[in-house]
N, CA, C and O of each residue as an XYZ file, in Angstrom:
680
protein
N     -45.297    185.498     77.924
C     -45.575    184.199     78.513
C     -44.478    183.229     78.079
O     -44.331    182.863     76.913
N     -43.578    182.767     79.297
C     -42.853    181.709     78.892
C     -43.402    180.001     78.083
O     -44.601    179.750     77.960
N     -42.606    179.278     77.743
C     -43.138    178.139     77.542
C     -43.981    177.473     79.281
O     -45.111    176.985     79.306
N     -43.393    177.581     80.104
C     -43.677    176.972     81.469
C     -44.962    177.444     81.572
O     -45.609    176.535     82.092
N     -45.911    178.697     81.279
C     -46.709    179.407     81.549
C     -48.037    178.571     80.710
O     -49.198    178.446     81.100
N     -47.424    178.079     79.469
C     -48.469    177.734     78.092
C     -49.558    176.491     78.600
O     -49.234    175.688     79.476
N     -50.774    176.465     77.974
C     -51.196    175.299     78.346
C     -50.806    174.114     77.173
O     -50.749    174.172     75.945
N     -50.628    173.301     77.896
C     -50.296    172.016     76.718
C     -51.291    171.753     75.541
O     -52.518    171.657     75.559
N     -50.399    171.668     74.513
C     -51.004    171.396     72.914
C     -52.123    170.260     73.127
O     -53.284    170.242     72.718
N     -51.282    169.136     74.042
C     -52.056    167.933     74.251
C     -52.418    167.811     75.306
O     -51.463    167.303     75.893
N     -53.491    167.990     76.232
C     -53.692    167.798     77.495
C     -54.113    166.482     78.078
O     -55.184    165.929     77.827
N     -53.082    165.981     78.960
C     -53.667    164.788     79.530
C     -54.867    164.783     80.443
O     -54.858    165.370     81.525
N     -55.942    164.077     79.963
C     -56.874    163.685     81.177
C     -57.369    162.787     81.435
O     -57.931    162.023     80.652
N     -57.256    162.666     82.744
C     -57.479    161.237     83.519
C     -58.940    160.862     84.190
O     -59.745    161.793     84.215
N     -59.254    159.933     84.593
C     -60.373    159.145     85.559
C     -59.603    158.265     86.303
O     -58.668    157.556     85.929
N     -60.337    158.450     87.907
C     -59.828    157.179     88.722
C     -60.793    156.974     89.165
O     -61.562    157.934     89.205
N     -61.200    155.859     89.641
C     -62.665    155.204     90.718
C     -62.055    155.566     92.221
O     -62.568    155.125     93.249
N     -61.171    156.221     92.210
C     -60.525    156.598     93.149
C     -61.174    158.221     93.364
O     -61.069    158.826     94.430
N     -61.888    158.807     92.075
C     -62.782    159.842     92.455
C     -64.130    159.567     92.850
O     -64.819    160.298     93.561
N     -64.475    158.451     92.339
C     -65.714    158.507     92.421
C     -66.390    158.651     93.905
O     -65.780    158.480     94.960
N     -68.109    159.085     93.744
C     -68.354    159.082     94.704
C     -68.674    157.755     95.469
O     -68.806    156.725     94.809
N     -68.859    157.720     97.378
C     -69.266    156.204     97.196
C     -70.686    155.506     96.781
O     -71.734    155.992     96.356
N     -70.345    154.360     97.037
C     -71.185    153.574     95.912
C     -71.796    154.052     94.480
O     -72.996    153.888     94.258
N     -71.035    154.579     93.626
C     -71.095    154.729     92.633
C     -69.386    154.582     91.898
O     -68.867    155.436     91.178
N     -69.054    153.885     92.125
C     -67.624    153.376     92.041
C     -68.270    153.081     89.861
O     -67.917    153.547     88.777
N     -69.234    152.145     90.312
C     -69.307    151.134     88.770
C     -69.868    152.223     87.864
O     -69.637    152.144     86.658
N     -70.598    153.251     88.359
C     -71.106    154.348     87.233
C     -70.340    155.290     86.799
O     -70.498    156.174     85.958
N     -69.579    155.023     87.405
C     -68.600    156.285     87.593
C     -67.385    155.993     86.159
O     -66.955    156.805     85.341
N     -67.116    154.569     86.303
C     -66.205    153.596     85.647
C     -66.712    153.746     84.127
O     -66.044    153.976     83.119
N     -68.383    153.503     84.297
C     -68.705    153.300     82.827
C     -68.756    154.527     81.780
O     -68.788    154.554     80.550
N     -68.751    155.475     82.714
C     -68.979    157.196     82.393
C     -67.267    157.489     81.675
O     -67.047    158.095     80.627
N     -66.395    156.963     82.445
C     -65.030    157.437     82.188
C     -64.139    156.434     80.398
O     -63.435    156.505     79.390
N     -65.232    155.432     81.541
C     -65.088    154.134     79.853
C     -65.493    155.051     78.378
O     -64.744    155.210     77.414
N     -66.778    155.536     78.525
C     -67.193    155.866     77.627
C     -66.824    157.189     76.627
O     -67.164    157.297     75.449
N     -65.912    158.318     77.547
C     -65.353    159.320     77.277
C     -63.886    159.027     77.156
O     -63.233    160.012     76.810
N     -63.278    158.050     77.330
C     -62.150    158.087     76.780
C     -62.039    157.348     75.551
O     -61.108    157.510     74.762
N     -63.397    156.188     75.314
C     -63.392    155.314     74.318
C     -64.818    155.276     73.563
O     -65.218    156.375     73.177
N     -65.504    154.340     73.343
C     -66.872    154.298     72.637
C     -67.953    153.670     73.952
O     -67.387    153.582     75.041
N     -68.843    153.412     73.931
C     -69.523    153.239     74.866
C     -70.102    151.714     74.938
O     -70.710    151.216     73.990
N     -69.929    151.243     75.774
C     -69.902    149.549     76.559
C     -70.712    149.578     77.412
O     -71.178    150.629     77.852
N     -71.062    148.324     77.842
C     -71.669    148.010     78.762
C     -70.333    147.518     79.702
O     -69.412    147.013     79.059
N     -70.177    147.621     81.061
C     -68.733    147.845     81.751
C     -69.698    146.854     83.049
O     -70.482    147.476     83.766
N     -69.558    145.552     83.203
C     -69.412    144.778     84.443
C     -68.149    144.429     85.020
O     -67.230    143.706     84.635
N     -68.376    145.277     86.259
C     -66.825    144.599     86.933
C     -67.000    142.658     87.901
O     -67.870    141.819     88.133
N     -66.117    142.793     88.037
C     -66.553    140.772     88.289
C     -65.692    140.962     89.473
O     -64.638    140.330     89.389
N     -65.839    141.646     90.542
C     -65.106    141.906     91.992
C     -65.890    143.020     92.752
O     -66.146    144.102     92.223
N     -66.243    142.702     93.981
C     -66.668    143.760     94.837
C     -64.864    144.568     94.997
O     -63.757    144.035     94.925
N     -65.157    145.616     95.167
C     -63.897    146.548     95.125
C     -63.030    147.090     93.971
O     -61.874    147.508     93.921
N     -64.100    146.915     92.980
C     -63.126    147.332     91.549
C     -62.508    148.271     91.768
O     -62.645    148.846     92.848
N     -61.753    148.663     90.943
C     -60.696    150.094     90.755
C     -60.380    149.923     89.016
O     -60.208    149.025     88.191
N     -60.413    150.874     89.064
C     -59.693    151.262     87.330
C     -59.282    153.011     87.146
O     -59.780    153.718     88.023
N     -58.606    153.586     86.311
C     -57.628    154.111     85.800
C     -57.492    154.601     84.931
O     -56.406    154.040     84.785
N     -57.595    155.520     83.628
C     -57.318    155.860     82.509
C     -56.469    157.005     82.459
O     -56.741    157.653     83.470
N     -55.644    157.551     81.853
C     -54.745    158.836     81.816
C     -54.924    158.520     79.583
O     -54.673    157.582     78.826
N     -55.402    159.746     79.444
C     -55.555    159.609     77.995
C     -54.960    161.097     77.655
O     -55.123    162.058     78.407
N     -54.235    161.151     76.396
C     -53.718    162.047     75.509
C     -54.460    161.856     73.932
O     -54.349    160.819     73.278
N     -55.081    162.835     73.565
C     -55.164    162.899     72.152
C     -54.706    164.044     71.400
O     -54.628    165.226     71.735
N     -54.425    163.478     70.344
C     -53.560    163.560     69.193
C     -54.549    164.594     68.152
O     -55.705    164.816     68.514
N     -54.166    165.044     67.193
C     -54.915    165.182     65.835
C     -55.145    163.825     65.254
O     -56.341    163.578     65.100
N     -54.314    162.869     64.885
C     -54.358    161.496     64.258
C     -54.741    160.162     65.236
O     -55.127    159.019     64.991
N     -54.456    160.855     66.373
C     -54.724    159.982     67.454
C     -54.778    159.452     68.592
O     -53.610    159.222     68.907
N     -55.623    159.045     69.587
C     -55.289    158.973     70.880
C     -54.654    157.944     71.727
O     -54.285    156.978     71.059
N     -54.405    157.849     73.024
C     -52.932    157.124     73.535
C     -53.685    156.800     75.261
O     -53.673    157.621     76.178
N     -54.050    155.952     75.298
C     -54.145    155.547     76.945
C     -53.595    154.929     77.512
O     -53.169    153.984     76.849
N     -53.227    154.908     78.822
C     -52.835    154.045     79.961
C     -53.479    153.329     80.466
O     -53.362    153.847     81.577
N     -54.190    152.421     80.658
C     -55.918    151.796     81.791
C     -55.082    150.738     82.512
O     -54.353    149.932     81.934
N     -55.248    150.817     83.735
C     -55.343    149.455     85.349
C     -56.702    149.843     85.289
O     -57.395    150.858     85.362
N     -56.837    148.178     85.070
C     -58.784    148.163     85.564
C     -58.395    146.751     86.711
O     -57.345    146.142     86.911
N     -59.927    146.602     87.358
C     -59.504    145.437     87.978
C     -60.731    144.030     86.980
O     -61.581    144.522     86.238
N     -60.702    143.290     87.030
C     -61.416    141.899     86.516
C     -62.895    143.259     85.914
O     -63.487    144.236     86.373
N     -62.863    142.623     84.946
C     -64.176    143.218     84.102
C     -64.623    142.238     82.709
O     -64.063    141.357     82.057
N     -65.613    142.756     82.680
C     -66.579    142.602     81.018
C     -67.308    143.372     80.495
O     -68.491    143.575     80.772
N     -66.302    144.153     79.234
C     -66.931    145.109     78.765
C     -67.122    144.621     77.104
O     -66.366    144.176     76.240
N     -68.600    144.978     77.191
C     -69.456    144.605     75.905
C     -70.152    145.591     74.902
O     -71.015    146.358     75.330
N     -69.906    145.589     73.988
C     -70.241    146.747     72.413
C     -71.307    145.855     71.855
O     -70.858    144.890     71.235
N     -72.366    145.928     71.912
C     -73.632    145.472     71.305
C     -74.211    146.260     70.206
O     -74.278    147.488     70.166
N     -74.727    145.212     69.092
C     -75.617    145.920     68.261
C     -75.934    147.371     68.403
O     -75.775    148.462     67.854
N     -76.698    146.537     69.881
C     -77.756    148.119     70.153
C     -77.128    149.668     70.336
O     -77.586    150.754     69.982
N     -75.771    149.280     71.103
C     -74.955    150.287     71.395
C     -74.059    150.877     70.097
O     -73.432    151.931     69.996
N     -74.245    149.809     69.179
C     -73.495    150.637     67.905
C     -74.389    151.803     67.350
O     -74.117    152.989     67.160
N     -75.657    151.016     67.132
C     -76.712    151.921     66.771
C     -77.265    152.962     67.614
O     -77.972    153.754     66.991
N     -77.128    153.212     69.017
C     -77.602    154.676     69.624
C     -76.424    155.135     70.373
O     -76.733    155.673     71.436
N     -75.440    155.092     70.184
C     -73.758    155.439     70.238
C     -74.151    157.138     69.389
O     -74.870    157.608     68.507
N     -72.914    157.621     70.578
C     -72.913    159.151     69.793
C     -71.824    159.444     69.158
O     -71.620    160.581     68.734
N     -70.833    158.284     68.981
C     -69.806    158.345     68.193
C     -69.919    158.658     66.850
O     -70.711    157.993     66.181
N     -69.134    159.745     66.208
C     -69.281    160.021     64.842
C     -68.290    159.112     64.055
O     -68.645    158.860     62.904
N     -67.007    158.531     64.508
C     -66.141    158.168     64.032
C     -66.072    156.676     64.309
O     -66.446    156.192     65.378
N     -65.656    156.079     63.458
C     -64.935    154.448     63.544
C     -63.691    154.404     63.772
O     -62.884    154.887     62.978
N     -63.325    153.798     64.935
C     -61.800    153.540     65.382
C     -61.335    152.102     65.339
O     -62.128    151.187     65.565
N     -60.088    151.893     65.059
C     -59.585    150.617     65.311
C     -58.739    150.777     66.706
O     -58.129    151.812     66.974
N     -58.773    149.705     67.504
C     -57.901    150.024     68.776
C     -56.853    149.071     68.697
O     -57.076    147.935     68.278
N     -55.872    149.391     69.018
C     -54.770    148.449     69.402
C     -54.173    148.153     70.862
O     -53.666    149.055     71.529
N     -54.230    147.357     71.133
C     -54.465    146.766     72.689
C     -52.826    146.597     72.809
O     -52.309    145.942     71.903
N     -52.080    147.047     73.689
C     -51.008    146.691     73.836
C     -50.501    146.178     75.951
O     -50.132    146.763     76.969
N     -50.768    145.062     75.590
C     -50.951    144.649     77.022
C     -49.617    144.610     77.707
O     -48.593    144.271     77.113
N     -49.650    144.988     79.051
C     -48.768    145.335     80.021
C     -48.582    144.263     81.028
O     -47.488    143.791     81.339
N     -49.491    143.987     81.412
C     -49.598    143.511     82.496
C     -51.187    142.331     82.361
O     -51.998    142.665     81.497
N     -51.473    141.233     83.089
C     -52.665    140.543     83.073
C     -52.896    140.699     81.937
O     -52.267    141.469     81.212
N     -54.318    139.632     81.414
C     -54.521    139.353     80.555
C     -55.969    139.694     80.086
O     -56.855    139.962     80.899
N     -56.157    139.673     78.815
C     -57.624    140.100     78.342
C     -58.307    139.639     77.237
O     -57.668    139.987     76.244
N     -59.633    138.814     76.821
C     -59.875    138.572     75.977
C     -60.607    139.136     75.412
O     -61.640    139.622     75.873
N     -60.128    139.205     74.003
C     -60.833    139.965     72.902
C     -61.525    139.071     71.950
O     -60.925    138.455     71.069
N     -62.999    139.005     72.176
C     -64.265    138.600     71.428
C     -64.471    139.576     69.883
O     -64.735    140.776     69.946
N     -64.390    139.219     69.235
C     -65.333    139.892     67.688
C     -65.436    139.156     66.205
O     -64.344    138.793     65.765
N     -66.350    138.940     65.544
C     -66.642    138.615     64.343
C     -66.443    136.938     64.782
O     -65.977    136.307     63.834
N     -66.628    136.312     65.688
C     -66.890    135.066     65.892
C     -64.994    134.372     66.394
O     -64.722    133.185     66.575
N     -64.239    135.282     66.476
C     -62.499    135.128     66.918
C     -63.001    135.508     68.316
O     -63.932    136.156     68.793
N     -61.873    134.752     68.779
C     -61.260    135.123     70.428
C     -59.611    135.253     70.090
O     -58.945    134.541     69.338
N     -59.132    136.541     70.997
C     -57.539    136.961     71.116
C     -57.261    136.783     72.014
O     -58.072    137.350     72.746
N     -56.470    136.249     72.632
C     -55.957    136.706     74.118
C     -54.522    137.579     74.488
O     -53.412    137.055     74.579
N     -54.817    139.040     74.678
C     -53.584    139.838     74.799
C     -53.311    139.334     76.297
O     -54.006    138.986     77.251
N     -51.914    139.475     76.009
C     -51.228    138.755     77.543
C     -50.045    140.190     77.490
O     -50.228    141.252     76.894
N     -49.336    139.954     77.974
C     -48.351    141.030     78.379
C     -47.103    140.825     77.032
O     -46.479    139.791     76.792
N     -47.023    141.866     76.457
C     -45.987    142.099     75.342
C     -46.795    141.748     74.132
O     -46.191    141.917     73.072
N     -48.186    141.240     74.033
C     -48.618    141.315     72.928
C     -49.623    142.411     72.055
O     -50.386    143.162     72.662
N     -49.568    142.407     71.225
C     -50.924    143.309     70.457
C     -52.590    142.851     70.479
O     -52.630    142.055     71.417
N     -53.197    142.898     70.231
C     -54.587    142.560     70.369
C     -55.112    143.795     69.005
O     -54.924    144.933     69.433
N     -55.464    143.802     68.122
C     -56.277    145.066     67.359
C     -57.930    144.290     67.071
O     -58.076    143.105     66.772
N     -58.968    145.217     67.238
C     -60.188    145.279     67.198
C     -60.547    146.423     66.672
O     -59.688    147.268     66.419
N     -62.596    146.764     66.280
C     -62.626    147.812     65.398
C     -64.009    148.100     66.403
O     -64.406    147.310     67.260
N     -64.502    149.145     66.146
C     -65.003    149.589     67.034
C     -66.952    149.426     66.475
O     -67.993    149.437     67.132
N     -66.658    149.289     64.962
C     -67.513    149.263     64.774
C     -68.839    147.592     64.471
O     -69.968    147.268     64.103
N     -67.424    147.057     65.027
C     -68.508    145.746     64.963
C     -68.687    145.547     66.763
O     -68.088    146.084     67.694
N     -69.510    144.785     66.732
C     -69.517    144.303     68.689
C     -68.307    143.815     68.381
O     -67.560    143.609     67.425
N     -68.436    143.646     70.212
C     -67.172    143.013     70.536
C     -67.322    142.707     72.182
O     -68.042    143.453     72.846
N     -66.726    141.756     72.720
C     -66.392    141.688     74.257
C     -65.057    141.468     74.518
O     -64.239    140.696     74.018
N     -64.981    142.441     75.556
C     -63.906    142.523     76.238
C     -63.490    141.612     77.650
O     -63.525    142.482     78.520
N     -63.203    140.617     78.173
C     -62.950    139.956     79.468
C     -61.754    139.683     80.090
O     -61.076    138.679     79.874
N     -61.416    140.804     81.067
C     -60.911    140.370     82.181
C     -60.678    139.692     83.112
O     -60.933    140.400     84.087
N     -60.161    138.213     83.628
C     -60.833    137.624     84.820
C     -60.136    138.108     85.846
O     -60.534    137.823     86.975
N     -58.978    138.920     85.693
C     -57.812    139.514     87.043
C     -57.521    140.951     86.322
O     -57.922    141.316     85.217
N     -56.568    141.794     87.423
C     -56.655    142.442     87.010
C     -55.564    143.303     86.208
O     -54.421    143.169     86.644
N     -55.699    144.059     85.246
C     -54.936    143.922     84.183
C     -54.672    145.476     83.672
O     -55.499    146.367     83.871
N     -53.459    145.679     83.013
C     -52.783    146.926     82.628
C     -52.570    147.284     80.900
O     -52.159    146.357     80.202
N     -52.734    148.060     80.521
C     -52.410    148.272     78.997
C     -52.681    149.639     78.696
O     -53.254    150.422     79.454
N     -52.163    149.936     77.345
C     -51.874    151.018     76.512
C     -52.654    150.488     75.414
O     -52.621    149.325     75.013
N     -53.569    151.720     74.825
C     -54.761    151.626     74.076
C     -54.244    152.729     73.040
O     -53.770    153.725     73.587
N     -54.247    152.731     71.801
C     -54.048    153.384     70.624
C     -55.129    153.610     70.129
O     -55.778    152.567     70.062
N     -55.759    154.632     69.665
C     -57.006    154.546     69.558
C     -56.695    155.444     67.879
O     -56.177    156.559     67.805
N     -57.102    154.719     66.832
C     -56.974    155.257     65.507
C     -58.186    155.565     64.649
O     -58.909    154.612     64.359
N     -58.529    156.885     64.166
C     -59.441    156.772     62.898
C     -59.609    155.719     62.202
O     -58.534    155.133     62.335
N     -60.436    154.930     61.368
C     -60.110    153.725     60.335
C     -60.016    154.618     58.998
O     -59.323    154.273     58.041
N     -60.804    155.833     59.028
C     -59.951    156.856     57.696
C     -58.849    156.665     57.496
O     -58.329    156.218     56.474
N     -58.173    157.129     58.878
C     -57.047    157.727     58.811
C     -56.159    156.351     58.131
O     -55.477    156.554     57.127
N     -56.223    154.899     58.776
C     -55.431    154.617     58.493
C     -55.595    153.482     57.184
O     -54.729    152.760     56.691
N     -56.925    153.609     56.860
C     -57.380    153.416     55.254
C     -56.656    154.022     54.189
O     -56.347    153.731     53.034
N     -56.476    155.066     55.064
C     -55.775    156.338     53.382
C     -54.953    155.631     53.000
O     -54.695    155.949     51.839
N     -54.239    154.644     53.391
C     -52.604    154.163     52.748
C     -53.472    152.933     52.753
O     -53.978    152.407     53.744
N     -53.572    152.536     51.434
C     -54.101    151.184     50.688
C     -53.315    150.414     51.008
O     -53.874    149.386     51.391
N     -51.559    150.327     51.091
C     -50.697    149.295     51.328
C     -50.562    148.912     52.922
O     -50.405    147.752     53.303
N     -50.648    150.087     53.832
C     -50.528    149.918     55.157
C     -51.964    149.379     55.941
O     -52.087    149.127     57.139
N     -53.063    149.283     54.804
C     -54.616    148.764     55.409
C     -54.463    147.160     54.752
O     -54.997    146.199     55.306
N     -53.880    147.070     53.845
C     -53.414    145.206     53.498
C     -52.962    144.922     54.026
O     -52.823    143.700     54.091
N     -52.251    145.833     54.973
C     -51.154    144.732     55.661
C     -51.585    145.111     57.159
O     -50.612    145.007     57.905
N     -52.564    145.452     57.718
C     -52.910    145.391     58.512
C     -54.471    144.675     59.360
O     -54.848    144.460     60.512
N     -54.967    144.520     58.040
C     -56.154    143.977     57.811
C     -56.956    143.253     56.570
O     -57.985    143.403     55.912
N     -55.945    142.465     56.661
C     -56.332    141.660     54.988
C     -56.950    140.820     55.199
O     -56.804    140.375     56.337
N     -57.828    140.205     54.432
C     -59.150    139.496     54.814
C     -58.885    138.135     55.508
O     -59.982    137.621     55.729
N     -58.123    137.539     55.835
C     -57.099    136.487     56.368
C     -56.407    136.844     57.293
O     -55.986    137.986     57.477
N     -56.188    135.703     58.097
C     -54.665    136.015     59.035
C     -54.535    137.029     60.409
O     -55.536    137.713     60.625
N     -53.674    137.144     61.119
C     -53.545    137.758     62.075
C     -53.662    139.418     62.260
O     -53.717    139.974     63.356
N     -53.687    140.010     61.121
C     -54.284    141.300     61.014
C     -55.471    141.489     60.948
O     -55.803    142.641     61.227
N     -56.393    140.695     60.644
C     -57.678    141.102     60.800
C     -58.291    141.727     62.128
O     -57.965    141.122     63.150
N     -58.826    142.439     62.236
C     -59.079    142.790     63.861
C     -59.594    141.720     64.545
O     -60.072    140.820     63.855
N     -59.612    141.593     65.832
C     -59.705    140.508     66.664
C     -58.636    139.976     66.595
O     -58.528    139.334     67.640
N     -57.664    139.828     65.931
C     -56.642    138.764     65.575
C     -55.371    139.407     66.733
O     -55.404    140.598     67.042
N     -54.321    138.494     67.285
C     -53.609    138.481     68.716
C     -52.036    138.552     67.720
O     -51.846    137.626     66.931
N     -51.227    139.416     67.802
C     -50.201    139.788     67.289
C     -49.217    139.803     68.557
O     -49.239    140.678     69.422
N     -48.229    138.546     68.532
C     -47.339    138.515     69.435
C     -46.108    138.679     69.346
O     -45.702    137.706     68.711
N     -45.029    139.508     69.673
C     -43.547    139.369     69.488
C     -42.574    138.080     69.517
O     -41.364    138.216     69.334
């Protein structure tokens, strides 16, 4: 078997509302939300949504693409607590295109295009879209990136723009 033959180490897989069936466009969305990430409550705020994900994971970590159109996606209490997630992730929002606000621990971020946005998965949080908007999602263990005591101070020190929720701009 050549290399051309092999299946990939990392396999990309995607969702489009572009599969879904009709009128199930929004279930379809929240189903794909929830398997590439943790599980939300997913209102789109447009008749005709569309959204997008192409995800790669890693051993250390996973990597998305998302075009959604205008949304509000919400991590509640309740959903932390009957969530089948075993793991706590921190995400890092790296916005492309349109804009998005990031709600948590009583902060608002607003990732705009070229900025960072980081949030944690394990507190609520809301997500709002009012147009529609493009980004790359990093999706990290908080183990993983706890293990380095110096690289978790400086990424989340109890102050300041590292804290999650907090809007990191170039």
């Amino acid at each position: 078997m050549d290399n051309q033959e092999r299946a990939p180490r990392h396999p990309v897989r995607s969702w489009s509302t572009k599969d879904a069936p009709t009128g199930a466009v929004v279930d379809y969305w929240r189903q794909a939300r929830e398997r590439a990430y943790v599980k939300v409550q997913t209102d789109p705020l447009a008749p005709n949504f569309y959204g997008s994900i192409r995800l790669q994971t890693f051993e250390d970590f996973s990597i998305s693409y998302k075009i959604a159109g205008a949304e509000t996606a919400r991590r509640s209490r309740t959903q932390l607590a009957t969530g089948t997630e075993t793991d706590h992730y921190f995400y890092f929002l790296f916005q492309t295109r349109g804009s998005i606000a990031v709600e948590q621990g009583g902060r608002v971020a607003t990732a705009l295009p070229g900025s960072v946005v980081i949030y944690d998965s394990a507190e609520p949080f809301v997500l709002r879209a009012e147009k529609p908007y493009e980004q790359v999602v990093l999706e990290v263990r908080a183990a993983q990136l706890m293990e380095s005591r110096a690289l978790s101070n400086r990424l989340f020190p109890d102050e300041g723009v590292g804290r999650p929720g907090a809007s990191v701009r170039r």
